[in-house]
C-alpha positions in Angstrom: 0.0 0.0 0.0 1.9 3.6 -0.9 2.7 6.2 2.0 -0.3 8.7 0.5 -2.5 5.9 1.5 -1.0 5.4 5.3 -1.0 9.1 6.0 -4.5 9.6 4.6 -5.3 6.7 7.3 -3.6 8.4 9.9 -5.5 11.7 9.2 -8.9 10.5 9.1 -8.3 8.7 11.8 -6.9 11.3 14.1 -9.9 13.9 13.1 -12.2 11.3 13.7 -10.8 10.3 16.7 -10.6 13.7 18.1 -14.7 14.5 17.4 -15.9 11.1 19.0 -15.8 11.1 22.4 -17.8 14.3 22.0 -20.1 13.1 19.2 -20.7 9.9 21.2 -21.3 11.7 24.4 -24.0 14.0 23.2 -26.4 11.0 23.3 -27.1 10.9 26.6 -27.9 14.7 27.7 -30.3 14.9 29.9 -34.1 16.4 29.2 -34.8 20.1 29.7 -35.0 20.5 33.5 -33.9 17.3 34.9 -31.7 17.5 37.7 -28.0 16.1 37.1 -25.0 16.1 39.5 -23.0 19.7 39.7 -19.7 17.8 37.9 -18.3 21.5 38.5 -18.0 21.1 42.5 -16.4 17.9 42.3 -12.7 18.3 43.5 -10.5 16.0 40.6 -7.1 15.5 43.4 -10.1 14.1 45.4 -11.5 11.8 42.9 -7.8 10.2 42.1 -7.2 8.8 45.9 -10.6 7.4 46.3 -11.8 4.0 46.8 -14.7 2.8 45.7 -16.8 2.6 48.4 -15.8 6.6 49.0 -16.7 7.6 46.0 -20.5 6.3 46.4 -20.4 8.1 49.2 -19.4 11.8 47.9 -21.7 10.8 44.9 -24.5 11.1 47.6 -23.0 14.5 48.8 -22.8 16.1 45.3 -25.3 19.0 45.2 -27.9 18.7 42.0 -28.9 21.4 39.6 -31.5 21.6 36.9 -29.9 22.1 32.9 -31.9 23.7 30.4 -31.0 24.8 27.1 -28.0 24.4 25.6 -26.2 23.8 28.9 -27.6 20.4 28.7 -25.1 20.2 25.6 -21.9 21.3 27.4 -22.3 20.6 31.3 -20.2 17.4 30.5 -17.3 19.4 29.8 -17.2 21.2 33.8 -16.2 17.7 35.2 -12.6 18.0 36.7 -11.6 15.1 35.2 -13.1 15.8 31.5 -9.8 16.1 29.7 -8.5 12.7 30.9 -11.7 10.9 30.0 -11.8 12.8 26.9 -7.9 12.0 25.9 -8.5 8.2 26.5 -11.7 8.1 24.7 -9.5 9.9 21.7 -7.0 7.2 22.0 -9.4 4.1 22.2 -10.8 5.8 19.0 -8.2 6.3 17.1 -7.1 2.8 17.5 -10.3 1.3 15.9 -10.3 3.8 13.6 -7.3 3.6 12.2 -7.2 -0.1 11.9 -10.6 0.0 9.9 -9.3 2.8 7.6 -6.1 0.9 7.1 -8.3 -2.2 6.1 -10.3 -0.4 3.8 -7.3 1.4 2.3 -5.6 -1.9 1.6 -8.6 -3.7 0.3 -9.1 -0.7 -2.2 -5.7 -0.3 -3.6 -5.4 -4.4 -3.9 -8.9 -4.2 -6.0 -7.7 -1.3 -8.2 -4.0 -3.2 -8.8 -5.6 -6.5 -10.1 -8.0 -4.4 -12.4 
């Protein structure tokens, strides 16, 4: 398969990759007015050291808010932790995704080189 083929693989791949985790997470917002967790008054050093059983418990203490409009969209985005979530969500991504473009790459150019 020619380099122009692997780095148009890689491209696609990394845009795609990059727009994912925030495509895919759009598909659970919440309905106008519901009341979801304040992810903004979560403190993220806290969340690292926690065990399991500690975290159900601050989960509990988490004050609530209603959403409406578009912060229904973008209250995901005021976790503490977002980036992280968001960068490995990215990389799991780009995995697949690359993989799948590769195969379809190579079972393009081997069709077209019989022909």
């Amino acid at each position: 398969m020619p380099k122009k083929h692997w780095i148009h693989c890689l491209l696609v791949s990394a845009v795609l990759a990059a727009l994912m985790p925030i495509v895919t997470s759009t598909a659970v917002v919440p309905t106008e007015g519901e009341a979801v967790l304040d992810l903004a008054s979560i403190d993220a050093s806290q969340l690292e050291r926690m065990s399991p059983e500690e975290f159900e418990g601050i989960v509990d203490a988490v004050p609530t808010r209603k959403l409406e409009g578009l912060e229904r969209f973008t209250y995901q985005f005021t976790h503490p932790q977002f980036l992280r979530f968001y960068l490995r969500g990215v990389a799991v991504s780009f995995i697949w995704l690359l993989f799948a473009t590769v195969i379809v790459s190579y079972l393009g150019h081997r069709s077209r080189s019989r022909t």
